[in-house]
N, C-alpha and C positions, 0 to 999 in steps of 0.2 A: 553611189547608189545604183544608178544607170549596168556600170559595169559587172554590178555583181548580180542583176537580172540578166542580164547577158550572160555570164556563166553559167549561173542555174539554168537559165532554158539549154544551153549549149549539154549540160550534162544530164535535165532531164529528155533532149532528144537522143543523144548518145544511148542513154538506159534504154530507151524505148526501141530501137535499133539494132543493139547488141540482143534482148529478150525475143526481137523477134525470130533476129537469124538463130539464135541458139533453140527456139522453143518448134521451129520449121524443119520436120522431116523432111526427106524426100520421098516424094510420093512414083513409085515405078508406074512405067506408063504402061499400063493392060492391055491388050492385044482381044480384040471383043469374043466372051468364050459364046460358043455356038451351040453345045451339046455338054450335060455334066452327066457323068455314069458313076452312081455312087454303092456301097454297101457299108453296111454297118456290125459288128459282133461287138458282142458282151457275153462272160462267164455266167451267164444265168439258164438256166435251162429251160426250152420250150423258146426262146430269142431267135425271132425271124433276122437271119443274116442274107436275106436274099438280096440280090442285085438289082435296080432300079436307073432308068435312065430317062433324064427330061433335056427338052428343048424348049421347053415352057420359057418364052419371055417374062415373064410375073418371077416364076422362080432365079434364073438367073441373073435379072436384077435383084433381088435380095440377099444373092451371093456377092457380087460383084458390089455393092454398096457395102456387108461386112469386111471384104478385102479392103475398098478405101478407106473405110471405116478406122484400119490397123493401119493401113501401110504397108500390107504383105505381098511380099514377089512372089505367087501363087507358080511361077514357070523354074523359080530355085526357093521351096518353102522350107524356111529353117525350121530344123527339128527341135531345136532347143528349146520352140515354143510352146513343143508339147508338155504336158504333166507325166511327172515318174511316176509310176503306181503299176499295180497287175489288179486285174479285175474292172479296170476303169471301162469307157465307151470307146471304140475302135471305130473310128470312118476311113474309107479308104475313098480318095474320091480320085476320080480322073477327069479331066475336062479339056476339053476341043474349043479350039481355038480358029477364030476367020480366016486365020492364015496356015490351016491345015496341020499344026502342032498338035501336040499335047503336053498334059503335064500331071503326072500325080501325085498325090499329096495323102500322108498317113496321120492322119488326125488322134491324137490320146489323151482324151478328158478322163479326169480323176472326180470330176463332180465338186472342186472347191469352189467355192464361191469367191467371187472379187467384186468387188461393188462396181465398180468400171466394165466390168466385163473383159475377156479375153477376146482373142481371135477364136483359141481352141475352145472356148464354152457357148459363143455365141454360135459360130460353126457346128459343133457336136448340136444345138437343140437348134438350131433350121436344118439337118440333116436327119435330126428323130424326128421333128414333127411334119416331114416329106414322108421318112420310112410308115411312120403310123396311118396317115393317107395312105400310100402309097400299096401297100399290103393289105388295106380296108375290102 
């Protein structure tokens, strides 16, 4: 009886070990962004696509916490994460980095909804509800 509590702990710490490493992204290590210069377009007409640019601490913490958020290398950001669609929300963002880089990134929300939320939908509505300030 002894032994076969012994096994069972043995394989449910094993379970618990394997789901960790298996369930554990890696999380890329961000280089602190200093400065984001963004713009936005949409096929809608009268859509302010003007250019906008913060160093606002507030905002780029709300950035940089969606990034952790995902797990996205914001310095090589995969395109694939974007949504297929024409007519969706366009961000175009660029950002400045502590160590004198940059990086930009082409953002393509289609407006679907995921209960989880994306990278690209959460991004597209903190970069409209900047644009909508932002133009006020």
């Amino acid at each position: 009886m002894r032994l076969i509590a012994i096994i069972v702990a043995a394989v449910i710490v094993t379970a618990v070990v394997l789901i960790s490493v298996i369930d554990s992204r890696p999380r890329p290590e961000l280089t602190p962004i200093t400065g984001i210069q963004y713009s936005q377009s949409k096929a809608v007409k009268g859509f302010s696509g003007s250019s906008h640019e913060t160093s606002d601490a507030t905002r780029i913490a709300a950035l940089t916490a969606i990034v952790a958020k995902y797990a996205v290398d914001v310095s090589h950001f995969d395109q694939t994460l974007n949504d297929v669609c024409t007519g969706g929300l366009a961000t175009d963002i660029t950002l400045q980095f502590a160590d004198s880089k940059t990086a930009t990134l082409h953002v393509y929300d289609c407006g679907r909804t995921v209960p989880r939320g994306t990278f690209v939908s959460d991004t597209s509505a903190l970069f409209a509800r900047w644009r909508v300030q932002d133009d006020a």
